[in-house]
C-alpha positions as CSV (number, residue, x, y, z in Angstrom):
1,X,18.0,32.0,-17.5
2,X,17.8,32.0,-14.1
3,X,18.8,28.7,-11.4
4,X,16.4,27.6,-9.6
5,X,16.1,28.2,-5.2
6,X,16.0,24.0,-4.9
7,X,20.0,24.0,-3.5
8,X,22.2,20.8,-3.4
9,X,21.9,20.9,0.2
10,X,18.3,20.5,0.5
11,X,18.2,17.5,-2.1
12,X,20.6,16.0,-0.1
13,X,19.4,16.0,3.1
14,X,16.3,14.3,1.3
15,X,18.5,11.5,1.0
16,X,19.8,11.6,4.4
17,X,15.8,10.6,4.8
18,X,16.6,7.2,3.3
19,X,19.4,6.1,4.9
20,X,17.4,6.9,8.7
21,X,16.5,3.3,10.0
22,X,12.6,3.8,12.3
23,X,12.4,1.5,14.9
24,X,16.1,0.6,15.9
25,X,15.4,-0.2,18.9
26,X,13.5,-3.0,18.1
27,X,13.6,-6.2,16.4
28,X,12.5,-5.6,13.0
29,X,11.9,-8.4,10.5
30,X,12.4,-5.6,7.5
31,X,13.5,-2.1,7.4
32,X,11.5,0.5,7.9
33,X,13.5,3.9,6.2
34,X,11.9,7.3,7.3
35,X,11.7,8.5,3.9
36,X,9.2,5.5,3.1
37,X,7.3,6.9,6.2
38,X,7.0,10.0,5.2
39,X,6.5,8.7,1.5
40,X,3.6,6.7,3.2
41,X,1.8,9.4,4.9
42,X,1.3,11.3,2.7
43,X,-0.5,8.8,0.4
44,X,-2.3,8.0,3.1
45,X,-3.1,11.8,4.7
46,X,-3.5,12.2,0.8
47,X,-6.7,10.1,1.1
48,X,-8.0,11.2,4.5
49,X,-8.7,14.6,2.8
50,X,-10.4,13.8,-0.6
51,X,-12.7,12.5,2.2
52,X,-13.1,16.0,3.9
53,X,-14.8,18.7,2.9
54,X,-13.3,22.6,3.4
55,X,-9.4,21.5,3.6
56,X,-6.9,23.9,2.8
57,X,-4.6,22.3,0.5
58,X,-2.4,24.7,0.7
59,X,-1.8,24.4,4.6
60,X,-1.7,20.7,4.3
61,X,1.4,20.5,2.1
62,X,3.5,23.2,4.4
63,X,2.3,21.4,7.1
64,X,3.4,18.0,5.8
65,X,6.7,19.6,4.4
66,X,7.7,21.5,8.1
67,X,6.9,17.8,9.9
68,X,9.1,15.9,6.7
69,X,12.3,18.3,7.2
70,X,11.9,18.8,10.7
71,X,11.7,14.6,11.1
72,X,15.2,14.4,9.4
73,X,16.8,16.0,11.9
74,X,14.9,15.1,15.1
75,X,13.9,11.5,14.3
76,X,16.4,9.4,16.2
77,X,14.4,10.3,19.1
78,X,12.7,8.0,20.9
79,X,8.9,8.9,20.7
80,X,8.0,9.7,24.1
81,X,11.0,11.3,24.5
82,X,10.5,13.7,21.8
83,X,7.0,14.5,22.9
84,X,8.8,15.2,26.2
85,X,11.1,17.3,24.9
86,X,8.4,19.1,22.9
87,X,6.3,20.6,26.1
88,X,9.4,21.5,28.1
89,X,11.5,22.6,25.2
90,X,9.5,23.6,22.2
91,X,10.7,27.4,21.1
92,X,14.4,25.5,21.2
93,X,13.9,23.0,19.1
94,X,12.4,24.8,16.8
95,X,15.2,26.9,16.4
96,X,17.7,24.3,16.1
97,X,15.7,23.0,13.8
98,X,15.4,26.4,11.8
99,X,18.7,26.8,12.0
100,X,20.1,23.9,10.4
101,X,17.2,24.7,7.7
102,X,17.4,27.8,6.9
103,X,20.7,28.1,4.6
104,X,19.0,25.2,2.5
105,X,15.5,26.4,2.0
106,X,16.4,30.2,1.0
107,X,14.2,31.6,-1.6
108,X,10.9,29.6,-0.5
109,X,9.0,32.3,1.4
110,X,7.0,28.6,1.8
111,X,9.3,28.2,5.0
112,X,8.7,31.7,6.4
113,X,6.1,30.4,9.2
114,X,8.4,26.9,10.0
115,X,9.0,28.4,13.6
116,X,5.9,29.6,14.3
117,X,4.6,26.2,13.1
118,X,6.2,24.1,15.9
119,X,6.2,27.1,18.4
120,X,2.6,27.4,18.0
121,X,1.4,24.2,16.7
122,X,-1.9,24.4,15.1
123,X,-5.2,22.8,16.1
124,X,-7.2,22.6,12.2
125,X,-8.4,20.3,10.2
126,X,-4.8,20.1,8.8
127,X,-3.1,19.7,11.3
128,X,-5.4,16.8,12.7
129,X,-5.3,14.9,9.2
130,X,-1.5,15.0,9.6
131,X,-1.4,13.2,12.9
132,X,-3.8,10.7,11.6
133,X,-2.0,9.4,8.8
134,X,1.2,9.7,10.7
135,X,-0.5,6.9,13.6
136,X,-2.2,5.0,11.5
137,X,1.0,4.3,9.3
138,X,3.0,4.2,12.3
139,X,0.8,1.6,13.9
140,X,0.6,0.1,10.2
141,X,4.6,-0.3,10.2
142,X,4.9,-1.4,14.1
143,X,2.3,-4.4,13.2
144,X,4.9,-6.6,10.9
145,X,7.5,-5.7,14.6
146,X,4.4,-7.3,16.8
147,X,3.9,-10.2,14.6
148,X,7.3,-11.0,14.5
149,X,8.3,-10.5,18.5
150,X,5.4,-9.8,20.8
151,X,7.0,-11.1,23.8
152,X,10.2,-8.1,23.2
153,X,10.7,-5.5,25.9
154,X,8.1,-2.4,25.6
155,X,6.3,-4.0,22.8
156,X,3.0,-4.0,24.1
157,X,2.9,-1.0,25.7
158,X,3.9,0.5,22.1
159,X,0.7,-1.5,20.5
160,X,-1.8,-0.5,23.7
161,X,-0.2,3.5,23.0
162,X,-0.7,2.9,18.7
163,X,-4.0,1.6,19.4
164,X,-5.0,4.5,21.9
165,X,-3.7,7.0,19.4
166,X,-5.7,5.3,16.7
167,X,-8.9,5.5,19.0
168,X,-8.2,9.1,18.9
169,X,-8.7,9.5,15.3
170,X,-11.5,7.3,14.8
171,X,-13.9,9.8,13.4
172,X,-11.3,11.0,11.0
173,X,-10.4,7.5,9.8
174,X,-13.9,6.0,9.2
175,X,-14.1,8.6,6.8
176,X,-12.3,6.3,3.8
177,X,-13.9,3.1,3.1
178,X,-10.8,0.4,2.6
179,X,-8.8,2.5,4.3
180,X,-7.0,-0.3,5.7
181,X,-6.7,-2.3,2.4
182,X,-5.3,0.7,0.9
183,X,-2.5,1.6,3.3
184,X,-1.2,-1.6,3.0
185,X,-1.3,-1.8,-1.4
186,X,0.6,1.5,-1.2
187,X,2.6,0.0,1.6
188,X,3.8,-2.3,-1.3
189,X,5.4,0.0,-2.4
190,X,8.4,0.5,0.2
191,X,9.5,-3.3,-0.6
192,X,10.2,-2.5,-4.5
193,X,13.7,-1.4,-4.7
194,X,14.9,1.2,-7.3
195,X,18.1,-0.1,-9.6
196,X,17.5,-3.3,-8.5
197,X,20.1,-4.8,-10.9
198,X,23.0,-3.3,-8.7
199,X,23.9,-2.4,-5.2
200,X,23.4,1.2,-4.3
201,X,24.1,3.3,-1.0
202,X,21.3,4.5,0.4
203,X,19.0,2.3,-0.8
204,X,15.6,3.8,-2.1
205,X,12.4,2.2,-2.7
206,X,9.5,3.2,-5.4
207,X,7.7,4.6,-2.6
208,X,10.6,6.9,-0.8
209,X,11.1,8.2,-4.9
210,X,7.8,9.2,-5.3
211,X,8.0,11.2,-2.4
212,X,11.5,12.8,-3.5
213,X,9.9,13.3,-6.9
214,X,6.3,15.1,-5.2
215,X,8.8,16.9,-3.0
216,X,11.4,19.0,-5.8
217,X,8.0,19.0,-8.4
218,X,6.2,21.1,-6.2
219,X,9.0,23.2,-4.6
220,X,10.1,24.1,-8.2
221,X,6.4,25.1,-8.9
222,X,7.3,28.3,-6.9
223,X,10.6,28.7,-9.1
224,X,8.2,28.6,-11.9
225,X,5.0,30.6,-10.4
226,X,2.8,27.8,-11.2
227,X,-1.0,28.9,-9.5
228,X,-2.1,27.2,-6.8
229,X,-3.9,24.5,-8.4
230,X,-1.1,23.1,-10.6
231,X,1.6,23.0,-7.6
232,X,-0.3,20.8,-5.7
233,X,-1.3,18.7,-9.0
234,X,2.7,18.4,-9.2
235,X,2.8,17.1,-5.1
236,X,0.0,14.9,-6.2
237,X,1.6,13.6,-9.9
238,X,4.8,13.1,-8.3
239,X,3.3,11.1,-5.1
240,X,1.1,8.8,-7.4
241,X,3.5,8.5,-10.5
242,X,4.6,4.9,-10.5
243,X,1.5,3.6,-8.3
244,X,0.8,1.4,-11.1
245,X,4.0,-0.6,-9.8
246,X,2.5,-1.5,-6.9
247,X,0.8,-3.9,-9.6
248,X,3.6,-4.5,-12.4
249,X,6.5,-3.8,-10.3
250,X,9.6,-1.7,-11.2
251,X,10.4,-3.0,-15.0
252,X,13.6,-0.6,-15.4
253,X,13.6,1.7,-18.3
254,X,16.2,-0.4,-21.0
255,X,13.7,-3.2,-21.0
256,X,10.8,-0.5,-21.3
257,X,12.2,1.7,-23.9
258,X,14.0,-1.2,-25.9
259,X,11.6,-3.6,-26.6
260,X,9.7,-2.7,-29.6
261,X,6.1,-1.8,-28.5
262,X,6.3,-2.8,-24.7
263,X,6.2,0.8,-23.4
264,X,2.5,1.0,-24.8
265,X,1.4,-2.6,-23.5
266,X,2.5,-1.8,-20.5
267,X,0.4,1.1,-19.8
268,X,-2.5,-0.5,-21.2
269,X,-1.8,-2.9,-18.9
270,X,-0.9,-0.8,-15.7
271,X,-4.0,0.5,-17.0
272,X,-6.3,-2.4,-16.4
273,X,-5.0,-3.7,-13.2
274,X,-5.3,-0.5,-11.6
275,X,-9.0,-0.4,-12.7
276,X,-9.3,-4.3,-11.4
277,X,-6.7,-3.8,-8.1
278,X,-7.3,-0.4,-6.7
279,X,-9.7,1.9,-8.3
280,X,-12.9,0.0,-7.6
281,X,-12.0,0.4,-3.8
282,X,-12.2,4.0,-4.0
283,X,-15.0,6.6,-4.6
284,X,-15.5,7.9,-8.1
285,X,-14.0,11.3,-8.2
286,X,-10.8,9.5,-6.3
287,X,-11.0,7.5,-9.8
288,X,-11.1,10.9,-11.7
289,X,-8.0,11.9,-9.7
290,X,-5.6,8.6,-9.8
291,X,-6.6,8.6,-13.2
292,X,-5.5,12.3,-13.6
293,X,-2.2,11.5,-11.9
294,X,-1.0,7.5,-13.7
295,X,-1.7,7.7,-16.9
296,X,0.0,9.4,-19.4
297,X,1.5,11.1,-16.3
298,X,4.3,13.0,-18.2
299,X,2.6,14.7,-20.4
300,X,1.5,18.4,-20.1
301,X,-1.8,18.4,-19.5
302,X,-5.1,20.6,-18.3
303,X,-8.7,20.0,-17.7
304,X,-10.9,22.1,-19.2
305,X,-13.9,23.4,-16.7
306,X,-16.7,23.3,-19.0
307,X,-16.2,19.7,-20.4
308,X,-13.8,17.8,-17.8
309,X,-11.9,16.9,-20.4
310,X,-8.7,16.3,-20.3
311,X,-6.2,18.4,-23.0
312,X,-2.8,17.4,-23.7
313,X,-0.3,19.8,-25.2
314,X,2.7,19.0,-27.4
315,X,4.0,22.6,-27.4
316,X,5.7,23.3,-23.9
317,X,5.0,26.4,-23.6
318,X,1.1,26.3,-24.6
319,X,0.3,25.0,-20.9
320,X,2.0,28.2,-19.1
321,X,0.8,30.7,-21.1
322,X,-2.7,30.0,-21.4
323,X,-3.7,27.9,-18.5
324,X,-1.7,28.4,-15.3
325,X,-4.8,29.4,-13.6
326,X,-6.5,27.4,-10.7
327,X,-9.4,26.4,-12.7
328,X,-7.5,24.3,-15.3
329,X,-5.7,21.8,-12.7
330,X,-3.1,22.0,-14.9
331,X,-0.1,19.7,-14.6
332,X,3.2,20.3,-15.9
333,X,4.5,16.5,-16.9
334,X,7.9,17.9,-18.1
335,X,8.5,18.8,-14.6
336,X,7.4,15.8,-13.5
337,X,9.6,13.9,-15.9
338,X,12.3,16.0,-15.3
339,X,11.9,15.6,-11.5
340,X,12.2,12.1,-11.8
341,X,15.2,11.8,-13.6
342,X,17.1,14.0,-11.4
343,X,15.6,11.7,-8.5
344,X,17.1,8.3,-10.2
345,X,20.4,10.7,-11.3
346,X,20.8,11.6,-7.2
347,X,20.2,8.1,-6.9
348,X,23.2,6.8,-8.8
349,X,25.6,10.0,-7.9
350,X,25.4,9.1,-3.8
351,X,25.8,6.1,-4.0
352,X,28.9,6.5,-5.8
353,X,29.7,9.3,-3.5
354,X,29.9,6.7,-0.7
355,X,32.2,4.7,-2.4
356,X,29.3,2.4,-3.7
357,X,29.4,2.0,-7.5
358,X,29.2,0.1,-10.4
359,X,29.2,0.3,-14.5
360,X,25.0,0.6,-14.4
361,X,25.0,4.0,-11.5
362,X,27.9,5.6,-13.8
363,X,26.6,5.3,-17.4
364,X,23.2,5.7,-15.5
365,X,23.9,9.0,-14.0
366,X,25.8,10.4,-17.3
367,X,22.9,9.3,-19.9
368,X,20.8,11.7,-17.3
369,X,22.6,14.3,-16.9
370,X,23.6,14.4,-20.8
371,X,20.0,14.2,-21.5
372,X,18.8,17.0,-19.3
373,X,21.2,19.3,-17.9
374,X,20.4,21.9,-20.6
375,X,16.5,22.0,-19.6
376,X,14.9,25.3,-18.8
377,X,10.8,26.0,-18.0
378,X,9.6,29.6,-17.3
379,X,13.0,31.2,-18.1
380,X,14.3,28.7,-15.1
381,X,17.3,26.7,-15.5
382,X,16.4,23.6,-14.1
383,X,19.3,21.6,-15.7
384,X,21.7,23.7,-13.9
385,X,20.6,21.0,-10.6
386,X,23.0,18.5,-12.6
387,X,25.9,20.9,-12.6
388,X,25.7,20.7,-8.7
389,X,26.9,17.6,-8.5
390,X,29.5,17.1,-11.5
């Protein structure tokens, strides 16, 4: 058994994502982390291209993943400053940015063209979808700062620049009916805390953990030479796991699990509201695909080409062997499970890492890590993620 490329580095810098506070400058009536941004564009960029025909899926997610890592470390820059910085000094940034990069992303030949990303930006359809989503939420976040103080210094001129850029993208935006409706249900999200029970350093919301969890999912898709098809059904299955919560809110998992039969009313629940909330404002093979990605969203799972049905698998290794091929959409739910227990474990070990802890983040993080640092999929060792932070 081999350990997987995913370093401790890497996860952690994820969570150096959560504790970055946008908009500092300015008087904010809530916090606005950029993990949740991020988290938030990439529903959203998610949706501008189901609505586009001839995207390369493939270029979207390294596209999105170079702008989410290189954000991290450049993002306490003012915007037009960084934009500055960017025409006179492109080629440097891009290598600091490489360079404090590089030692965490080894193994992923995913990261082989970061440079040449920001040194050469591109002008696609990818790279135009990405700047989309990235105004409109931008502009989405900067509203709830306009409502609240319009009168503050620089305000307006950052609404008449938001509003501008949004001009810009018109034709791309049109594109999804409800757009705006949309944004702001998965929006929702960011204001759900995870481990709401007990204080916790940095702390995450349902949104910024569905990103983590779409983040590690597809990355380890590489450890695990999952096809094309299935890595980005991991991106997407770990992005639009607990959308349902936008609707039932985070019910934590001794309540779900301990109450005789509430597991299996709540999905039949989560189930009906997301029929009556959100899937009747979106076109019907959007439908197909929430659906795909909500319910039952742990299980291993394929759809067959012939009948669009979908087949669920009890034995792990049935999904691998037979239909890790593009044309099944396969998705792995074991990974996905597994990725989201090592994002709530993470969640619960820094926090007590920064000397914020309590009874629920100890026994929380041991119950995990008891429960799943033996795991292995594909001859990888995935459980051997725990062991990196004993």
């Amino acid at each position: 058994m081999t350990p997987p490329h995913l370093s401790k580095a890497l996860l952690e810098r994820l969570f150096v994502a959560a504790s970055i506070r946008r908009w500092n400058d300015q008087a904010c009536p809530i916090e606005f982390s950029e993990l949740d941004k991020q988290a938030h564009k990439a529903m959203v960029v998610v949706l501008l291209a189901k609505h586009h025909v001839g995207v390369d899926w493939d270029k979207l997610l390294s596209y999105f993943c170079f702008e989410f890592l290189s954000r991290v470390v450049l993002t306490d820059i003012k915007p037009p400053i960084y934009y500055e910085l960017l025409e006179q000094h492109r080629s440097a940034l891009a290598a600091y940015v490489w360079g404090v990069f590089e030692p965490e992303v080894q193994g992923y030949a995913l990261f082989d063209t970061f440079q040449d990303y920001f040194c050469n930006p591109p002008k696609d359809l990818e790279s135009q979808l990405l700047k989309a989503a990235h105004d409109y939420v931008s502009a989405w976040e900067f509203g709830f700062i306009y409502r609240f103080y319009p009168e503050g210094y620089g305000v307006q001129d950052i609404k008449d620049s938001l509003d501008k850029s949004l001009i810009q993208h018109e034709s791309l935006l049109k594109k999804v009916e409800h757009l705006k409706l949309l944004t702001s249900m998965f929006g929702q999200l960011r204001f759900q805390k995870r481990w709401s029970q007990t204080p916790r350093v940095p702390p995450t919301s349902v949104l910024g953990h569905a990103l983590f969890v779409a983040f590690c999912a597809f990355l380890l898709s590489f450890d695990l030479k999952a096809c094309a098809a299935m890595r980005l059904n991991h991106f997407l299955g770990g992005l639009f796991h607990d959308l349902p919560e936008v609707l039932t809110r985070d019910i934590i998992s001794p309540i779900k699990h301990g109450v005789a039969g509430l597991d299996a009313y709540l999905k039949r629940l989560e189930k009906r509201a997301m029929q009556e909330h959100i899937l009747r404002y979106v076109d019907a093979k959007l439908q197909e695909d929430l659906r795909y990605f909500t319910e039952n969203e742990f299980a291993d799972r394929c759809i067959d080409p012939k009948t669009q049905e979908t087949l669920e698998f009890a034995d792990p290794s049935t999904l691998w062997q037979r239909y890790n091929h593009d044309s099944y959409k396969g998705v792995c739910g074991r990974l996905l499970k597994f990725c989201d227990q090592l994002s709530a474990f993470l969640e619960a070990k820094i926090s007590i890492k920064h000397g914020v802890t309590s009874g629920v983040l100890e026994s929380g993080a041991k119950n995990i890590q008891d429960k799943y640092q033996d795991i292995c999929l594909q001859g990888v060792h995935l459980g051997a993620l725990f062991g990196e932070f004993a």
